[in-house]
FITIPA-392644 format. One record per residue (C-alpha): residue in one letter; x, y, z. Coordinates in steps of 0.1 Angstrom, whole numbers, plus 5000, padded with zeros to 4 digits. Layout:
aXYZ...
END
This chain:
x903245432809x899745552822x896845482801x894945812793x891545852810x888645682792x886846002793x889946222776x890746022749x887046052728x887946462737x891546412719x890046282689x886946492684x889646802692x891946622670x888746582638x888046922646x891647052638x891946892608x888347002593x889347382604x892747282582x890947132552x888347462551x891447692552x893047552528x890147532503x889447902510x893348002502x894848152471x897747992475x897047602489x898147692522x895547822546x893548152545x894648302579x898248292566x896848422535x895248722548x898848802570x900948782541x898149002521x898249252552x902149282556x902449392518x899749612517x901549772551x904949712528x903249902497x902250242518x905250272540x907050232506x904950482486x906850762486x910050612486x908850482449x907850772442x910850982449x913150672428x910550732398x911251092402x915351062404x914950852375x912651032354x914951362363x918451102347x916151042316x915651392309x919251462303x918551212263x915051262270x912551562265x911751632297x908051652288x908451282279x909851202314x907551402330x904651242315x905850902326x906850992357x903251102363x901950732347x903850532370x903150712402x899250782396x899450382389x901750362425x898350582439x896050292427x898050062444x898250282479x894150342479x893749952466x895949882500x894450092518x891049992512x892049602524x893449762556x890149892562x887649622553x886349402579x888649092584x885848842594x884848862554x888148822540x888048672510x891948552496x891248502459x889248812458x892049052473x894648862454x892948942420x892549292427x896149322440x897149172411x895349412384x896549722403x900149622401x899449502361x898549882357x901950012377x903449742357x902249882319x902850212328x906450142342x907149932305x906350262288x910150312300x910550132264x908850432243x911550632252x913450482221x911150652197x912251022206x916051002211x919050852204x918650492209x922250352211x923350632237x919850602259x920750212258x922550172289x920150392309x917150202297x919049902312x919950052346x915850202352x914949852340x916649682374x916149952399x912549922391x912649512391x914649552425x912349792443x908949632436x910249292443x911249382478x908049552483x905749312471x907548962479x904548872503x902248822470x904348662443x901648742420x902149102425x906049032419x905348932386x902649182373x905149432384x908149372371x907649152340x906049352314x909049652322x911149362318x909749222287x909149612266x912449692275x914549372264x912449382231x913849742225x917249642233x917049372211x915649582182x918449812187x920449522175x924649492186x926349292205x925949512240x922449592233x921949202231x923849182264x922449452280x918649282274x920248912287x921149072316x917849232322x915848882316x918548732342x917848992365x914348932359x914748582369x916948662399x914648862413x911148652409x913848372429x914948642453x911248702461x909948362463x912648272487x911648572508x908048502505x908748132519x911048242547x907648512555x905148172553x907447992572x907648272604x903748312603x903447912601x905847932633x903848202650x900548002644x901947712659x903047892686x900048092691x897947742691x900247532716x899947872735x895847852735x896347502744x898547452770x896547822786x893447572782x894847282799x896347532830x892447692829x890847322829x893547182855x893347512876x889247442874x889447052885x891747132913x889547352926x886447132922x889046852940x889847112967x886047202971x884946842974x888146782996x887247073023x883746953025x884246573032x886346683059x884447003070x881346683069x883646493090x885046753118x881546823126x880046453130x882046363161x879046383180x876946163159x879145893154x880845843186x877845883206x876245563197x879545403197x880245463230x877145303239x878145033221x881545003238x880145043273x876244803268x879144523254x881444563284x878744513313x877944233290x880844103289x881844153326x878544003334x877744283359x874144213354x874643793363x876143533343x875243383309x873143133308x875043063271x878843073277x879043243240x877443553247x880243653268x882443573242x879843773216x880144073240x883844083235x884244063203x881344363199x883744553230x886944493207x885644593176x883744903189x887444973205x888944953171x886145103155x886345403182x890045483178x889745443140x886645723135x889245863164x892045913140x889646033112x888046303128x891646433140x892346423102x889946593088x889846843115x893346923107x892346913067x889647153075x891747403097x889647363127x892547163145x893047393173x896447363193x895747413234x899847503237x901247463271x904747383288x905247023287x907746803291x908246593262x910646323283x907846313306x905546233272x907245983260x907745813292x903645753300x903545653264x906045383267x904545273298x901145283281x902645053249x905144803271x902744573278x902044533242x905144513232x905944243261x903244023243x905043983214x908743943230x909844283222x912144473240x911344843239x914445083251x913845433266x916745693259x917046033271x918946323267x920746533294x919446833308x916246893287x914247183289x910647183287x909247273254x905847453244x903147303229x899847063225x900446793252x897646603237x898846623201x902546523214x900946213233x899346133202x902546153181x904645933205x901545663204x901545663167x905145603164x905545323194x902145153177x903345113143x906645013155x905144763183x903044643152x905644543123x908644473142x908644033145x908643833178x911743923200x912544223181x913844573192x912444873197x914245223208x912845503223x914845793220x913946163234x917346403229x918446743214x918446813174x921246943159x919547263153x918947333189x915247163193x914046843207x913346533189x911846193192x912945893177x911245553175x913445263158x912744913153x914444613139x911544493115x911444403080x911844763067x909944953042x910644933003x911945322993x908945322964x906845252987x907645513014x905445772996x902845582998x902945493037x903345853044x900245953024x896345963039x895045573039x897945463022x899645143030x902944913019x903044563011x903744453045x900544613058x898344453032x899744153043x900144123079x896844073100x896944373125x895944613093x895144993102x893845253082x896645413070x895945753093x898845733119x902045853101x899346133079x898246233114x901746303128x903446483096x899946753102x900346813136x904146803138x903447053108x901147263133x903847283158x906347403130x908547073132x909546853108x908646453104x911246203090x910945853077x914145633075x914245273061x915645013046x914844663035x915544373064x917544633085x914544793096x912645203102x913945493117x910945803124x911846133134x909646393151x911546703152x910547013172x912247353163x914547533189x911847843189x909747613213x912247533234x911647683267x915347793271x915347953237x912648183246x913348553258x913248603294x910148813302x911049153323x908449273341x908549683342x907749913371x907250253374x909750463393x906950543420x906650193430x910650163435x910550493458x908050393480x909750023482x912950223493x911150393517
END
């Protein structure tokens, strides 16, 4: 499991502090113990529930206030009919007037109190439902006190489950007046009738603080949707922003590099050339034998120094796009041929056999010449290098199933582990056998030939297998084979074929 960057776990927890202070001050500036942005949502969806609802209540108090008038005088029902809505009206403006103020100064305990005494107004004018006892007949206006009683409960504890407070104001003293009455009537379905009211009463606060917790619970979802949402568009901004930085930094080490060929292989080759008259002794002998053997070792290691800056240069030109392919006809059997020659008396050093294979009948193929040399020596040199004494290596230049050409190099060595196979193939990266075998490289040659077979539009394969040895592929695509290509007709003008026939 990785360990998390020194540097990103003091971050965590300072975000992590930081969250839960936020928490702590929402909570202590709720009314209900949860947290104040939830607070002000829930406060915003019933004020939006009380006016969409306004006139809907309205038009109920109306169709009830018109059914009371048949027991009722009608100037009785009219009168509180006009109670209850001009209460409903203080509600709407009281609404209204929270919709409008600025949400940066919200204050929960503030709103909630004066959501609370607006509905404690709609809720004493709606319980003067109870006075209409004293100007009719009691026992016959009974059941109608009973069914106003829950139509009203029903209707304000839908609209104002949000605020639980506001449920209450609303509906209880209604509830209350009217279950008295019933009760004063006296008989046995009066006593029922005000039962059923309190149980309704009761059924209603439950229905409302179950629909008020469902409510909580979406915005609590939403929030913690909203805030992985911030976060993980945070993390894409901050990863977006380091890979950049990464690219940046990567694009100027090797526009740096493509442009220092000059400086460093200038005095290298100076090196290389001062060591071998010394070491040739072009100039007379030594009059101490190890200076020759000094001026070696400084030719070799300027050699392996050379071909090393060599490879990096070719890399970081390629990295920094100014890898320029001069494309040609070649003949890649023709390629792979110098390079063997050029690698068989290395590999005769170390008792390899190295086997050339070639296809039938192959065409010539367009491209670099001196970026397909370079492939070939890459592949024989590795191979040359990790296969043991009197191994075997193969050669093999031959059609691809697709119609291209391809190059194969396989050897009979010790095989690469498959974890590690990412590795080889990446820029300085080497396997366990590298690391320990004494002809190490830089870890450049395979990195090289994946970007320029990637420049010719090929494709670059690594096969292997523990103790049964590597397989590479360097695969060119039929569209640079020459016999794929369209034949080019040259056109002439009908002038030049008259005067030919004449």
């Amino acid at each position: 499991m990785p360990v998390p960057d020194a540097d990103t776990r003091p971050r965590d927890g300072k975000r992590a502090a930081q969250k839960t202070v936020l928490e702590a001050r929402q909570r202590l500036t709720s009314s209900s113990g949860t947290r104040a942005d939830f607070d002000f949502e829930l406060m915003h969806d019933y004020a939006d529930s009380r006016i969409g609802a306004a006139l809907p209540m309205a038009a109920i108090v109306c169709i009830l206030a018109s059914v009371a008038a048949l027991w009722v005088p009608i100037m009785v029902t009219a009168l509180w009919a006009g109670l209850v809505i001009a209460s409903l009206l203080i509600v709407v403006l009281t609404a209204r007037r929270f919709k409008a103020a600025d949400p940066a100064k919200f204050n929960a305990a503030r709103w909630t109190t004066r959501f609370v005494a607006a509905e404690s107004v709609g809720g004493l004018a709606l319980s003067l439902l109870a006075l209409f006892t004293l100007v009719t007949d009691p026992e016959a206006l009974a059941p109608v006190m009973f069914a106003m009683v829950l139509v009203t409960i029903a209707a304000n504890a839908v609209a104002t489950h949000t605020l639980p407070p506001a449920t209450l104001m609303s509906t209880l003293p209604v509830t209350i007046t009217v279950s008295i009455a019933l009760v004063a009537l006296g008989g046995t379905l009066n006593f029922t009738l005000a039962a059923v009211a309190v149980c309704g009463e009761i059924f209603f606060l439950f229905l409302a603080r179950q629909l008020h917790s469902s409510e909580l619970e979406t915005i609590s979802h939403q929030a913690e949707k909203d805030t992985l949402i911030y976060e993980l568009e945070e993390a894409r901004n901050m990863s977006d922003e380091a890979r950049r930085h990464a690219e940046q930094a990567n694009i100027a080490k090797s526009q740096f590099l493509a442009t220092m060929s000059h400086e460093l292989r200038t005095p290298l080759n100076a090196i290389i050339g001062f060591s071998e008259v010394l070491k040739s002794e072009l100039l007379g002998p030594h009059q101490v034998p190890q200076y020759k053997e000094y001026a070696g070792d400084i030719h070799s290691s300027g050699q392996h120094l050379l071909n090393l800056i060599n490879e990096l240069l070719d890399l970081s030109r390629i990295e920094a796009g100014k890898y320029e392919l001069n494309e040609e006809v070649v003949s890649l059997v023709d390629i792979a041929a110098d390079c063997r020659r050029m690698m068989e008396l290395r590999a005769k050093s170390k008792g390899i056999d190295l086997v050339f294979s070639v296809g039938d009948n192959l065409p010539r193929l367009w491209g670099d010449e001196r970026a397909i040399r370079q492939v070939v020596l890459n592949l024989l040199s590795n191979a040359i290098k990790f296969t043991p004494q009197q191994g075997k290596v193969v050669l093999v230049v031959q059609r691809s199933a697709d119609g291209g050409q391809l190059i194969s190099v396989k050897d009979n060595g010790p095989g690469i582990p498959e974890n590690e196979i990412e590795t080889v193939l990446s820029s300085f990266g080497q396997g366990s056998l590298a690391q320990k075998t004494a002809e190490q490289g830089a870890g450049l040659g395979l990195p090289i030939v994946q970007k320029i077979m990637d420049l010719h539009q090929g494709r670059f394969d690594l096969f292997s297998k523990l103790r049964f040895g590597t397989e590479v592929i360097a695969t060119f695509p039929r569209a640079r084979v020459m016999d794929a290509l369209a034949p080019v007709v040259e056109k002439r003008n009908r002038l030049e074929i008259y005067s030919e026939a004449g």
